[in-house]
Every structure is written in structure tokens, then in C-alpha cells.
C-alpha positions in Angstrom: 9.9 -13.9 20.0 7.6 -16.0 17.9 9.3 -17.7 14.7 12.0 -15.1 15.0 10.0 -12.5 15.2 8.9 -10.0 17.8 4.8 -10.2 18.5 3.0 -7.2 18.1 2.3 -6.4 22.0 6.2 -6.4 22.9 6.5 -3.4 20.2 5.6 -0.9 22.9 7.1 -0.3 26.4 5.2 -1.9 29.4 5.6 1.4 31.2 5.0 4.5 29.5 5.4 8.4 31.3 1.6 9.2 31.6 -0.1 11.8 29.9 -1.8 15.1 31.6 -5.7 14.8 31.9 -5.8 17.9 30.0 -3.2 15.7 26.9 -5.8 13.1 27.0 -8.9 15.3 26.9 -7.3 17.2 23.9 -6.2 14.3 21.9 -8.5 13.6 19.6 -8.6 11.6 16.1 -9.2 12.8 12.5 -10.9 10.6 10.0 -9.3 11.5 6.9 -10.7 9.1 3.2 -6.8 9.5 2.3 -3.5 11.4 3.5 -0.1 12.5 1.7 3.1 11.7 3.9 6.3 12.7 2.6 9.6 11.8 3.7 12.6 13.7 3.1 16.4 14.5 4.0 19.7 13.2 2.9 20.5 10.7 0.3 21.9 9.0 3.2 19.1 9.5 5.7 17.2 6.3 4.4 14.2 8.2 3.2 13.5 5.4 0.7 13.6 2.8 2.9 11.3 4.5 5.5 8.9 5.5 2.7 9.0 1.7 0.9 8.1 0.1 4.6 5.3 3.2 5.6 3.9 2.0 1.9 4.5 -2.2 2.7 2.1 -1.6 6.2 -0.5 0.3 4.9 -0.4 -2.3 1.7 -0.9 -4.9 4.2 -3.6 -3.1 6.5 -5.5 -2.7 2.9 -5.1 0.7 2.0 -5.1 2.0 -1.7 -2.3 3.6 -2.4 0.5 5.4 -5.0 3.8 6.5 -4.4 6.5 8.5 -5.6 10.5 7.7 -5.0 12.6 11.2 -5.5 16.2 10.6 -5.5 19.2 12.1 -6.9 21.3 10.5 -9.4 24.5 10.7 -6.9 24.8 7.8 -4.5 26.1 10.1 -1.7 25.6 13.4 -2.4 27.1 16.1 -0.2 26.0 16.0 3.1 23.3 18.8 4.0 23.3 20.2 0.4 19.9 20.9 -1.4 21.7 18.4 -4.4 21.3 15.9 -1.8 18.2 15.7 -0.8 16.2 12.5 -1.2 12.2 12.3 -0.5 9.8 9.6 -0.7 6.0 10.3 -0.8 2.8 8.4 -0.5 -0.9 9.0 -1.0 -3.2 6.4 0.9 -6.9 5.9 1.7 -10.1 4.6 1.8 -11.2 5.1 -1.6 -9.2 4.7 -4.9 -5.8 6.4 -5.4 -5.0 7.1 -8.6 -1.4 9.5 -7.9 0.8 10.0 -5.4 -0.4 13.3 -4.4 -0.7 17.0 -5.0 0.8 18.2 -1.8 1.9 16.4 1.4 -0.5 17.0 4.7 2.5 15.5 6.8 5.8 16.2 6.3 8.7 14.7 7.5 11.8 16.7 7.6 15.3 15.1 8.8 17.1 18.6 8.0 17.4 22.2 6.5 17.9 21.3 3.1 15.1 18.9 2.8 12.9 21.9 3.9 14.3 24.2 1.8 13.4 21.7 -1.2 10.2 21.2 -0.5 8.5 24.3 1.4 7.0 25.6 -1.8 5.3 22.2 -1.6 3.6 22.6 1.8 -0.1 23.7 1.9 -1.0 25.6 4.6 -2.0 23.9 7.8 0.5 21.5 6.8 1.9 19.1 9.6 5.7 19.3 10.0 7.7 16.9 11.9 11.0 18.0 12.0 14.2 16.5 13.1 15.3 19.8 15.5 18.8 18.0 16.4 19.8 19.1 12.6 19.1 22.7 12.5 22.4 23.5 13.4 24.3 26.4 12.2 26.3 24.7 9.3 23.4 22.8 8.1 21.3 26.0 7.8 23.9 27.7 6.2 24.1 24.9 3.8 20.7 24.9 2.7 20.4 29.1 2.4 18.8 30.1 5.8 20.1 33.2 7.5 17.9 31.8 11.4 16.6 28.4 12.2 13.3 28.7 10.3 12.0 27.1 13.2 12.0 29.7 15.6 12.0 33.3 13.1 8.5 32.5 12.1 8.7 31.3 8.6 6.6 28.3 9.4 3.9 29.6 11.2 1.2 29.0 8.7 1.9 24.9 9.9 1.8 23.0 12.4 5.3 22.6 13.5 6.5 19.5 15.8 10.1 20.0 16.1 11.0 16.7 17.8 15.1 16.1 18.8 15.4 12.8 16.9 19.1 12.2 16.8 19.3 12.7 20.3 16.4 10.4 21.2 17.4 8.1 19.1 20.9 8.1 20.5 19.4 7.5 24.0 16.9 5.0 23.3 20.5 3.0 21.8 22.5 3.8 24.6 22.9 0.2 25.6 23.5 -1.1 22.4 27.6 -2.1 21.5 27.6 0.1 18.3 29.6 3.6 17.0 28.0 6.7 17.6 28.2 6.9 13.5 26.0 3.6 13.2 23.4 4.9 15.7 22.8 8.2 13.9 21.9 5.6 11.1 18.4 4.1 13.0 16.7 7.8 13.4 14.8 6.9 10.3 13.4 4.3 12.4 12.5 6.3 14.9 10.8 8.6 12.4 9.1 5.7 11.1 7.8 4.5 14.9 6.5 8.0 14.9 4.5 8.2 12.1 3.1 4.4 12.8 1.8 5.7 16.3 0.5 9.2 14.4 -1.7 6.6 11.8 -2.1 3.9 14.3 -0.2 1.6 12.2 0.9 -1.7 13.0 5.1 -1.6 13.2 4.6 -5.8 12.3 5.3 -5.7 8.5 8.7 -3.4 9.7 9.4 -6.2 12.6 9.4 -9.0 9.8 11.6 -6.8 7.0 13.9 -5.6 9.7 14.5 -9.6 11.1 15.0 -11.1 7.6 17.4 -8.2 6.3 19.4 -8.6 9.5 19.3 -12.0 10.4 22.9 -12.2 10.4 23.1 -8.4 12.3 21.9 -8.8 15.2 23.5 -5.4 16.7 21.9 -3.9 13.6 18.5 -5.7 14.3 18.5 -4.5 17.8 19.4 -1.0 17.2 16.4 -0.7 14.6 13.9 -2.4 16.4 15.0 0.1 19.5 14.7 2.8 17.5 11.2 2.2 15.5 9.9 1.3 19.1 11.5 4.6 20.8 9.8 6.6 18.4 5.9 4.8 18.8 6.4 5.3 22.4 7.6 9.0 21.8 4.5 9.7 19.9 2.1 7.9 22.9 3.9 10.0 25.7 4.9 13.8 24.1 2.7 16.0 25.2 2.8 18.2 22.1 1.2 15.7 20.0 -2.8 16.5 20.5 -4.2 14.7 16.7 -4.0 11.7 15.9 -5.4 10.4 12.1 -7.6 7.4 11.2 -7.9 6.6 7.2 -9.6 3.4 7.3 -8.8 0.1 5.1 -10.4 0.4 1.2 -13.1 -1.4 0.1 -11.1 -3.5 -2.4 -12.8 -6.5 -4.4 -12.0 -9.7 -2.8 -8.5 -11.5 -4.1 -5.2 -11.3 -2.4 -3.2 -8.2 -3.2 0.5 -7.3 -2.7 2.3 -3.5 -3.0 4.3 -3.8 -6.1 6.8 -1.7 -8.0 6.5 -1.3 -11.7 10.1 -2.9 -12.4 9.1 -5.7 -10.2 5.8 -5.9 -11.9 7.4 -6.0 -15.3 9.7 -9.0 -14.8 6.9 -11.0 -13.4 4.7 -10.5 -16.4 8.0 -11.4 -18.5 8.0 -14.6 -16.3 3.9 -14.8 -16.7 4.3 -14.5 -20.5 7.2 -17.1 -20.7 5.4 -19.6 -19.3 1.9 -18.8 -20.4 4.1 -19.2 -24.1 5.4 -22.4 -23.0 9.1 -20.6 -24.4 11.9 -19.6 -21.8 13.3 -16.3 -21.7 16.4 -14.6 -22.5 17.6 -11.1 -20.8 19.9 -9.3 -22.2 21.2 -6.5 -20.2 23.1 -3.6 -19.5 22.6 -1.8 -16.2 21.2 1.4 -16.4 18.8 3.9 -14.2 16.0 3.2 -13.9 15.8 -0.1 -15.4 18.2 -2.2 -13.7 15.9 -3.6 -11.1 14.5 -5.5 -13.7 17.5 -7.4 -14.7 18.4 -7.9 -10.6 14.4 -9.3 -10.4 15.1 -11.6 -13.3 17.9 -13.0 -12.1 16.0 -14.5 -9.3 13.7 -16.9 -11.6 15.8 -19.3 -12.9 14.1 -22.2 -11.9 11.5 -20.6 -14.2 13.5 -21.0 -17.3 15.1 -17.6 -16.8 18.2 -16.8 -18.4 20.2 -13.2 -17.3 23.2 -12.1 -18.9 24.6 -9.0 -17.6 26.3 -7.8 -20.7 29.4 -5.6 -21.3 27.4 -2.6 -23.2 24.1 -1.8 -24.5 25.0 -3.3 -28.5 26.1 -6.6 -26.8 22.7 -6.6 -24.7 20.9 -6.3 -27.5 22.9 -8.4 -30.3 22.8 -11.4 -27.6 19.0 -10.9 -27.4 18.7 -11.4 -30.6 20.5 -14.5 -31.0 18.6 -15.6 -28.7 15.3 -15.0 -30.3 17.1 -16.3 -33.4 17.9 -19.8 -31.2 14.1 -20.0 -30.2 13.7 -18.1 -27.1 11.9 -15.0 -26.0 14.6 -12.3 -26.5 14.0 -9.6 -23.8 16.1 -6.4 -23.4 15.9 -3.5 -20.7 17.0 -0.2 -20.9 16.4 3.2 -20.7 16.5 6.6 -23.3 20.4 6.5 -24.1 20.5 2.6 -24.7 18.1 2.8 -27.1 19.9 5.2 -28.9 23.2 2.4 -28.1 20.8 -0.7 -29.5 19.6 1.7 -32.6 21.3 -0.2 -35.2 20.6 -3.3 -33.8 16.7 -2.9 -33.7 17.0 -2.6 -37.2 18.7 -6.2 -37.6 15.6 -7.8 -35.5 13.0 -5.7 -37.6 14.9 -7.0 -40.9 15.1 -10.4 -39.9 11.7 -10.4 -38.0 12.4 -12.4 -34.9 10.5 -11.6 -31.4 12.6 -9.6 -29.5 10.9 -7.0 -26.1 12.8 -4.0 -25.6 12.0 -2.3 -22.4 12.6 1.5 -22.3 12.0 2.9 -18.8 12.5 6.5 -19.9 14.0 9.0 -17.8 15.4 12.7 -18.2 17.3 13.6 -20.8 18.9 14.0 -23.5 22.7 12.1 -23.2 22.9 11.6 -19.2 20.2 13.8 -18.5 18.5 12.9 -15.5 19.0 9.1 -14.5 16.5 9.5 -11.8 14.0 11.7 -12.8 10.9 10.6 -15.0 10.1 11.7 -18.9 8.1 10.5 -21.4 10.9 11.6 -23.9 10.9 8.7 -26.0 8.0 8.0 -28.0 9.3 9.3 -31.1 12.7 7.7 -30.6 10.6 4.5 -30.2 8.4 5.6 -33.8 11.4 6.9 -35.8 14.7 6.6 -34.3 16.4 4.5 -36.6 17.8 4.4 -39.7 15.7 3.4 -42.8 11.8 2.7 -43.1 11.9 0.4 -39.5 8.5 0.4 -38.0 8.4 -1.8 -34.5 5.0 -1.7 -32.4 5.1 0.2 -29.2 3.0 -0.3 -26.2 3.0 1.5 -22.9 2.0 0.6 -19.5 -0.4 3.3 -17.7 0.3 2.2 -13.7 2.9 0.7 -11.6 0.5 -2.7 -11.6 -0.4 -2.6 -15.5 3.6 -3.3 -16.5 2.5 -7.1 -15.8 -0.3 -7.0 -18.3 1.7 -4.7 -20.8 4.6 -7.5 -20.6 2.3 -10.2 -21.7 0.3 -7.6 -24.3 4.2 -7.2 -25.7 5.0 -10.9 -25.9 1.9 -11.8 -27.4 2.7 -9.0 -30.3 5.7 -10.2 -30.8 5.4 -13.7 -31.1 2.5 -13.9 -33.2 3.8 -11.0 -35.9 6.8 -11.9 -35.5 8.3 -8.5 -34.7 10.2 -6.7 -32.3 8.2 -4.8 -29.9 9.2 -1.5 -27.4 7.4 -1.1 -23.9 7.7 2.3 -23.0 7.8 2.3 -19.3 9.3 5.6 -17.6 10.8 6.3 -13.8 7.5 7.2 -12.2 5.7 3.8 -12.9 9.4 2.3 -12.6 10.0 3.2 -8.6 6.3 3.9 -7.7 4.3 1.2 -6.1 0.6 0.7 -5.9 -1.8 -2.3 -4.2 -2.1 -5.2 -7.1 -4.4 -7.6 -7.2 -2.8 -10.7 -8.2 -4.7 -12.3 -11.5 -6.0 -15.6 -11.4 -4.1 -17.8 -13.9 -7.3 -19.1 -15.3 -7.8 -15.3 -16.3 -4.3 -14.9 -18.0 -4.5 -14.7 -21.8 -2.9 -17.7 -23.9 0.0 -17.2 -26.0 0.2 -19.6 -28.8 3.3 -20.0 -29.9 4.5 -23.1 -32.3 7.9 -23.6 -33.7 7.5 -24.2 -37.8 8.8 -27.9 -38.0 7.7 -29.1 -41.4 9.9 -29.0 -44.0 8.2 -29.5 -47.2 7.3 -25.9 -49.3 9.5 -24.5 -46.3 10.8 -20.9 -47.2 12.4 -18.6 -44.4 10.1 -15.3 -45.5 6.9 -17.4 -46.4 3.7 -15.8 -44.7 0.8 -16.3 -42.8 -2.9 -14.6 -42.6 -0.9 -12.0 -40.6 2.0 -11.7 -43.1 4.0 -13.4 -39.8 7.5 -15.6 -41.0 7.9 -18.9 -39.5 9.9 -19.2 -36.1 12.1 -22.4 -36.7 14.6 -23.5 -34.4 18.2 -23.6 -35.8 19.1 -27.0 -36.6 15.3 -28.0 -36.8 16.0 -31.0 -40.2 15.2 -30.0 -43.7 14.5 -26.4 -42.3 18.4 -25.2 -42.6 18.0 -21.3 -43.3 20.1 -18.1 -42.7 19.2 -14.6 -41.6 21.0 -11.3 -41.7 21.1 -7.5 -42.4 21.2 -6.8 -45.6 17.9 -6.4 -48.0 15.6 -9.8 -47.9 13.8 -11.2 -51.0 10.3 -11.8 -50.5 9.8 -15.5 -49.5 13.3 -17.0 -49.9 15.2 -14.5 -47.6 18.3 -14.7 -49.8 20.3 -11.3 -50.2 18.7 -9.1 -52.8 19.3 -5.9 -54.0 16.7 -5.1 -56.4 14.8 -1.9 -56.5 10.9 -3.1 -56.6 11.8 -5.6 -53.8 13.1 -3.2 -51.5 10.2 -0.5 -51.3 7.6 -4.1 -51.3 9.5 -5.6 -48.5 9.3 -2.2 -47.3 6.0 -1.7 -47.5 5.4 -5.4 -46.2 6.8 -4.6 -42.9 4.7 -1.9 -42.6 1.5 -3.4 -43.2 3.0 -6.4 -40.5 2.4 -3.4 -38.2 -0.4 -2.1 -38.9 -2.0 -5.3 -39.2 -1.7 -5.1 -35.2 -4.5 -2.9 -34.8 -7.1 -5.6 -35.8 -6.1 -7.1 -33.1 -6.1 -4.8 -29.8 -9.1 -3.8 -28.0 -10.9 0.1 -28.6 -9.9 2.9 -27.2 -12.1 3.0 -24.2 -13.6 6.5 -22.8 -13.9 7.6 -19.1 -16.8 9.6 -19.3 -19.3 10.5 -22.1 -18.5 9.7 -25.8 -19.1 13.0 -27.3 -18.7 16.6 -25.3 -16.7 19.5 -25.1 -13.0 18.5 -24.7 -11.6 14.5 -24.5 -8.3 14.3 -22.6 -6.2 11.9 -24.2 -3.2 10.3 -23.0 -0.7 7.7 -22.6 1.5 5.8 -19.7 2.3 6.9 -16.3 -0.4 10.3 -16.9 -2.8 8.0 -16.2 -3.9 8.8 -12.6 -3.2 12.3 -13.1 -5.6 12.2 -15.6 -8.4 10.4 -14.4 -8.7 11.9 -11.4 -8.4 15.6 -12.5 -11.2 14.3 -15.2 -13.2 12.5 -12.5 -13.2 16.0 -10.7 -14.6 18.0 -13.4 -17.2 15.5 -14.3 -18.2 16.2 -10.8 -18.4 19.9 -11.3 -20.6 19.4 -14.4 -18.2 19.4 -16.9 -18.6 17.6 -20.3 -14.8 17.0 -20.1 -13.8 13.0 -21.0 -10.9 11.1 -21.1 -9.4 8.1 -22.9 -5.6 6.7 -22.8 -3.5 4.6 -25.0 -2.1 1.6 -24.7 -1.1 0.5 -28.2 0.8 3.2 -29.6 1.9 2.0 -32.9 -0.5 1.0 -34.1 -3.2 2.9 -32.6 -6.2 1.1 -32.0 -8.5 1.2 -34.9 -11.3 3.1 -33.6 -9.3 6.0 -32.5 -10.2 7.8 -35.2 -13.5 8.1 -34.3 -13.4 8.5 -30.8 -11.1 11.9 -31.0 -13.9 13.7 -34.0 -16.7 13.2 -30.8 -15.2 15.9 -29.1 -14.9 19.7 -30.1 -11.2 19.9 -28.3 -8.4 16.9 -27.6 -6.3 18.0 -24.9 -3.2 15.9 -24.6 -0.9 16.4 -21.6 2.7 15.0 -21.9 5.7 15.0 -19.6 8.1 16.1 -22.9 7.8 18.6 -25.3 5.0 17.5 -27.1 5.2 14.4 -29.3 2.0 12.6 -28.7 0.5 15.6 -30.3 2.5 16.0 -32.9 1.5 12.2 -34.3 -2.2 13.3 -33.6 -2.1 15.9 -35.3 -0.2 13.9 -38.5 -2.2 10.8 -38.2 -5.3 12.5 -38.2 -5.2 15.6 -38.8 -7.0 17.4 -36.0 -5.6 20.2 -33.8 -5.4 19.0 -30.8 -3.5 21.1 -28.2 -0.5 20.2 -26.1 -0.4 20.6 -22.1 3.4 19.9 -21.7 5.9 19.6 -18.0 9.5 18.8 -18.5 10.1 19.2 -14.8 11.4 15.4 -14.5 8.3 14.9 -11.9 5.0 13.6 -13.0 1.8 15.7 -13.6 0.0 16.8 -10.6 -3.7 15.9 -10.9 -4.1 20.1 -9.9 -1.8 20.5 -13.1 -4.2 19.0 -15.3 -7.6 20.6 -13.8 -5.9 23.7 -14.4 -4.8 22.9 -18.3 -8.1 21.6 -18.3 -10.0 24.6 -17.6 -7.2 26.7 -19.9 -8.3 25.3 -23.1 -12.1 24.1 -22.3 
């Protein structure tokens, strides 16, 4: 062991059964510039956990990459049932990833059910690794198959390993002081050995997760080690397995880079920002899917002048935000679809009394409950409209798993200097999905200039500056004594007022606050040429999806272009001008259409909705297709 750790030679037996000449003359390798793996079986197979450390060791071996987390909303579904099947998938290469994948080239399938989910899925010539030990009579049953679709035929357009890995794994434990139950656990290990010696993958990353998780376990760490290392040497010494696949490291520019999540990313730009604003930070939260990881990231920077407060519902989340951004620090809020709805009223209060609150909306599936795990982009004209009155707040939304730290500081930089809340429309895909981020150099980091008002003299609450901004003053700050609250403000003095002319100009005022934004935000900037025959235009997680079905086309000769939003009220000033370059706008969302809908308002062009409600992301396949539908 070296520093607790086990060195990369002991990871493979000393002595290994040895191969046939004819094995080793029929092995061969197959350079691939990227491969799709997907993981899937029970909700209790640890498919996420295999798939998160497959992802952490190519991260580390310098792979570009994108993945995509596919759970269900129980935490222990029933056993063998299609309801229960959890999958994990990854796309990694050589060259840049912009999605997760269209299809999966390997497959790796722990039982019945999780084939039945995903067959329609598999290309042909597909690679399927599956865990034979499961086929069993009930389990087939369970998921709808009459025979063992591994013997009748039905897969015989793939390449079909079926490999016994419950009972392998149970052997390769036998010496190890732990219930039969508890053993059946590690196959995902040994899966995940497999799959290392299949890419040639170092297990090392794996070594160092699986010795810091269960310092205190050791049974647990030997059992997992045993069965990660089972499975490599499985993979070296089965005669059935003839390729093996080589996607090399990605030319990446020089800087260090870690695999991130977009939650994690998130709260460390919330942490960026509160620092790079010289303010701490307030969280107030309620847990919901898929936004709690946020909260349970936060709570870790305290010594970064991070305050957490797990709240007892969405309106106290959101009411203690704002008294926080009332007291002088940066309010923060996380949720998803339904607590926004929850925090409604309450979003009103902080537009009214124009403090700098973030609320985070990782959208999901809906409407009420919906689907807690699955991704949307239902919210954008909840985050425009949905609430009561004329209550504009500026929306920005983050286009990868890595851009939710630079949307973060985008948001508190808004906020602060307007004055204003802002809404961060994050969804589940960019949420759970992870990606290779370069980590920014602080030098490079914008500044956030933010000053507390601390002179008294001429001092009125609603007074205004070049960007119609109120003062931020402290409570308690001398001479600057002041109240805030609900009802109608008069202009300058902030005292309660009622009058008609007042209302529609302080109306009107907050309006203009808003739209005053778009001064300030960079142009919309095109992929491809600026004028042609169709501009694809989008917003958040559609991103890759987008660029690489446009990058495609371009390829093929098309004069197809694409641009995508961050700011999304206000738009940025030149999009005006951008969209009348082109003779069609295509805009693919994942809801029913609302993007569209504001285009076609705002400025009054018809541009054509390519819509999926399927609570999965777009396919870059998807988009080529709507592409070539409407071109």
C-alpha cells in the first residue's frame, strides 16, 4: 500500500490463466476518436456510481466528455421491474464532446429489465455485456420476455458477451467475512473492472474513491477492490473477448481541469461570486429534486463566509433569503419548477422592494410532481410571467454542466448592480451531467463592485442611479434608518402610496430597470455564417445538441447557423438583428414551445418550434432531422 492506497501494478493478479495463441492472434484493438458506454440495471445495482467513477478516470486520463444520469424518482423501486431501472451514460473522446450521445456502442446490462428499457436504443453491431446470472425466469417474466433473449435470437444483430457476474463476483469474495446479500452488492465493481480492462483504463482514480469512502469499512473496501480487480483480470483471461478499444487523451488547452457536475459547478460560482463581491452569502433552502445537491455543496464552504439554512418549506426558503439580502448579504435560493410556484408571492416582495436576491430553478418534469428526475425546460414562462402583477425579474440560463459557474457570477453581478432579483434557469440534464472544466484563473474572473450606500445626507430609500439601481444600505447603517415592504412604493421616498399615476410610473420604472440590462450583456454570438438559410436558435442545456447537429450540416454544405441565449430577459440588444439574417429561425425546446412563442411576440417573426417533452434531452440526430424538416 502506498499512502493508503493500493499502487497501480498490485491491481492485477501476478498469475493470470493464459490465453490460446489463436486468443492472442485474434485480439486486436480499435481506435475509436470517441465511444458511448451506458450502464444500466436496478435502482439498486449502483449504476450511478459505476457510471460517475468510469467518467472520474477518463476525466483524469484527459478525455473530453458528457454524461447523462437516468434515474427514477423512487429510491428503491421494485426489484427487476422496468419502473426500476436506473442507467448512466457517457460519451468520451479525443476530440470535443458536446452531448452525451445518440446511441450507446457498449452496453452494459445487469438484468432483463434494463434491456427491455433500452433495446430500442441499441444500434446494430452494438456491444452487449450482460450480467447472464440475472436472466432467470422471474426476472424475464418481470420485464415482459416470454425466453431468455439471450439464447431465442433476439439479439443477434450485437455482439453479445453474456458474462456470469454475480457468480464471479461471489467467487472472487469467497474469502471475504461478509453476507451473501452484501457481496451481490460489489458486481458493479466487477462490471466496472471489466469495462477498465475493455478501454485500458487505469482502475487508480477507483482505488483512491473506494479507500477514502471506506476508510472506516474495511470489509467493504476489500470486497470492492476484489471485485473491480476480479473483473480486469476476467476481461485479460476470457477467451470470448477478441477487441479491445483505444480512444486516446483530447488535445485540451493547457490548464488543470476537473470532471464537474452542474450543481457542483453552481455553488462554486455562488462561492466565486461571493468573494469576487467581497459580500457573504445566504442559502436559503428547501430540498427538492434536482436541486438539493446544491444546498448539500454549500454547506461545505463555511469557512468561505457561507451561510446554509435548510428551511421548513419553499415560502420560508425564500422569505429568509430575502431578509437576508435585506441585512446586506447575497440572498441565494435553490429550487426547482413547483417551488417557484411555492416562492411566487414572495418574488414579488424582492422585485417590490428591489433587493439582490438569486433564485436557482433547476427545472424538471412536470407540472405539480411531475417528473422529479427527468429534465424540462418547462419554466421559462413561469420565470417571465408567473406572478401576480407587472413583476419583471431578469432571467439567465446556463448552456453546459461547466457554464453554471460563469452563469452564477453573470447572476450576481445583475443583481447587485440593478438591484433586482435574478432567476437562473438550470434544468436536470446540466444538473446531474458532468463534463471536463477547465478551472479559470482568478486573474480572469470578472469584478463585482459592490458598495454599501453609507452617506446619509440627501439619503432616500428609492433614490436612483445612472441605471435607475436603489441604494443597498445595511440596516442600522446611522442617519440611513429606512423601511421596506409590499405594498405600492413612492418614487424616491419608498413610503406607502397608493396613488394612481405613481403606480403605472413605478411600474413602468421597474420595467425599464430590466431592460436597462441589455446594455450591459455581450451579443448574441453566431456559430457559423451571419446570414443563410435557417439560424438555429436556442437556450440552456440544447446547447451541445445543437452545435454539434449544426457543426454537421455545415460539413455537408449547408448554410444552416446557430446562436444561443444566455440572457433571457432581457435579450441581448442585437438579437434583433441577428434572427432577420436568416430566411427561417428554427428553435428546438424540451417543452411545448415557449421560447418561440416570446420570439415570435418580441419580434414578430415566424419562427418555427422543434419541441420533445420526453423528459430526456435532445439527441444531436433529433435536431439534424428537424433540421432538415423545415430547411
Amino acid at each position: 500500500m502506498v499512502n493508503g492506497r493500493a499502487p497501480i501494478e498490485d491491481v492485477k493478479p501476478k498469475e493470470r490463466s493464459p490465453l490460446s495463441p489463436e486468443t492472442q492472434a485474434a485480439r486486436q484493438v480499435e481506435e475509436h476518436t470517441n465511444i458511448v458506454v451506458r450502464f444500466a440495471g436496478d435502482s439498486g445495482d449502483g449504476m450511478q456510481i459505476t457510471g460517475s467513477q468510469f467518467t472520474s478516470t477518463n476525466a483524469v486520463f484527459g478525455n473530453d466528455l458528457a454524461t447523462l444520469p437516468d434515474y427514477p424518482a423512487e429510491i428503491r423501486a421494485p426489484q427487476g421491474t422496468l419502473a426500476g431501472v436506473s442507467g448512466f451514460q457517457i460519451n468520451f473522446g479525443s476530440q470535443k464532446i458536446y452531448t452525451a450521445g445518440d446511441q450507446p456502442d457498449v452496453f452494459v446490462c445487469m438484468n432483463p429489465a434494463a434491456l427491455k428499457v433500452n433495446m430500442a436504443d441499441l444500434p446494430g453491431g452494438c456491444v452487449i455485456i450482460a450480467n447472464e446470472d440475472a436472466f432467470s425466469e422471474r426476472n424475464l417474466k418481470m420485464a415482459g420476455f416470454n425466453a431468455s433473449p439471450l439464447q431465442d435470437g433476439t439479439l443477434s444483430k450485437y455482439r453479445v458477451y453474456p458474462v456470469k457476474i454475480s457468480t464471479l463476483t461471489n467467487e472472487a469474495l469467497k474469502e471475504v467475512d461478509m453476507s451473501a446479500k452484501d457481496k451481490a452488492r460489489c458486481k458493479n465493481f466487477f462490471a466496472l473492472g471489466l469495462i477498465y480492462w475493455m478501454f485500458n483504463r487505469s482502475p487508480e482514480q477507483t482505488m483512491r474513491f473506494l479507500h477514502e469512502k471506506f476508510s472506516k469499512k474495511p470489509v467493504i473496501l476489500e470486497a470492492n477492490e476484489k471485485a473491480l480487480r476480479a473483473g480486469m483480470n476476467y476481461g485479460e483471461t476470457a477467451e470470448a473477448f477478441t477487441v479491445k478499444y483505444e480512444v486516446k487523451e483530447a488535445e485540451l488547452s493547457p490548464g488543470k481541469y476537473r470532471n464537474i457536475t452542474g450543481n457542483s459547478a453552481m455553488a462554486i460560482g455562488m462561492v466565486a461570486a461571493s468573494k469576487l463581491a467581497g459580500v457573504p452569502m445566504f442559502l436559503g433552502s428547501y430540498p427538492i429534486t434536482p436541486a438539493s445537491d446544491i444546498l448539500h455543496e454549500l454547506s461545505r464552504f463555511k469557512n468561505y463566509g457561507i451561510m446554509t439554512f435548510q428551511a421548513e418549506d419553499e415560502i420560508a426558503a425564500i422569505c429568509s433569503t430575502i431578509g437576508a439580502a435585506y441585512a446586506g448579504y447575497l440572498g441565494l435560493t435553490t429550487t426547482s419548477g413547483p417551488g417557484v410556484a411555492l416562492k411566487g408571492e414572495a418574488i414579488g416582495l424582492a422585485v417590490m422592494t428591489e433587493l439582490p436576491i438569486i433564485i436557482v430553478n433547476v427545472q424538471r418534469g412536470g407540472p405539480s410532481t411531475g417528473l422529479p428526475t427527468k429534465t424540462e425546460q418547462a419554466d421559462l414562462l413561469q420565470a417571465m410571467y408567473g406572478r401576480n402583477g407587472e413583476c419583471p425579474v431578469a432571467i439567465v440560463a446556463p448552456s453546459t454542466p461547466a457554464d453554471c459557474f460563469n452563469v452564477a457570477i453573470e447572476a450576481v453581478r445583475i443583481a447587485t448592480k440593478y438591484m433586482m432579483p435574478v432567476m437562473i434557469l438550470s434544468d436536470g440534464y446540466l444538473a446531474n451531467g458532468a463534463e471536463a472544466w477547465k478551472l479559470p484563473e482568478i486573474k480572469d474572473l470578472p469584478k463585482l463592485d459592490v458598495k454599501f450606500h453609507t452617506n446619509p445626507e440627501g439619503f432616500k430609500p428609492y433614490m436612483r442611479d445612472d441605471n435607475l439601481s436603489r441604494p443597498w444600505v445595511k440596516p442600522g447603517t446611522p442617519g440611513l434608518e429606512h423601511r421596506v415592504g409590499g405594498i405600492e412604493k413612492q418614487n424616491l421616498t419608498g413610503n406607502v402610496n397608493y396613488e394612481a399615476k405613481n403606480h403605472e410610473f413605478m411600474v413602468k420604472l421597474r420595467a425599464q430597470k430590466v431592460a436597462n440590462i441589455a446594455k450591459d450583456v455581450p451579443p448574441v454570438k453566431i456559430n457559423g455564417d451571419a446570414t443563410g438559410d435557417m439560424l438555429v436558435l436556442g437556450w440552456g442545456s440544447t446547447y451541445g445538441s445543437i452545435t454539434a447537429a449544426v457543426d454537421e450540416l455545415r460539413q455537408q454544405g449547408k448554410k444552416v447557423s446557430s446562436a444561443h441565449l444566455r440572457h433571457m430577459n432581457p435579450f441581448p440588444a442585437n438579437l434583433g438583428e441577428v434572427l432577420k439574417g436568416f430566411k427561417k429561425v428554427l428553435v428546438p425546446e424540451m417543452n411545448n414551445g415557449q421560447l418561440v412563442k416570446i420570439i415570435r411576440s418580441e419580434f414578430m417573426i415566424p419562427a418555427i418550434p422543434h419541441n420533445k417533452i420526453q423528459g430526456q434531452p435532445f439527441r444531436k440526430r433529433e435536431i439534424v432531422d428537424g433540421i432538415l424538416a423545415n430547411l
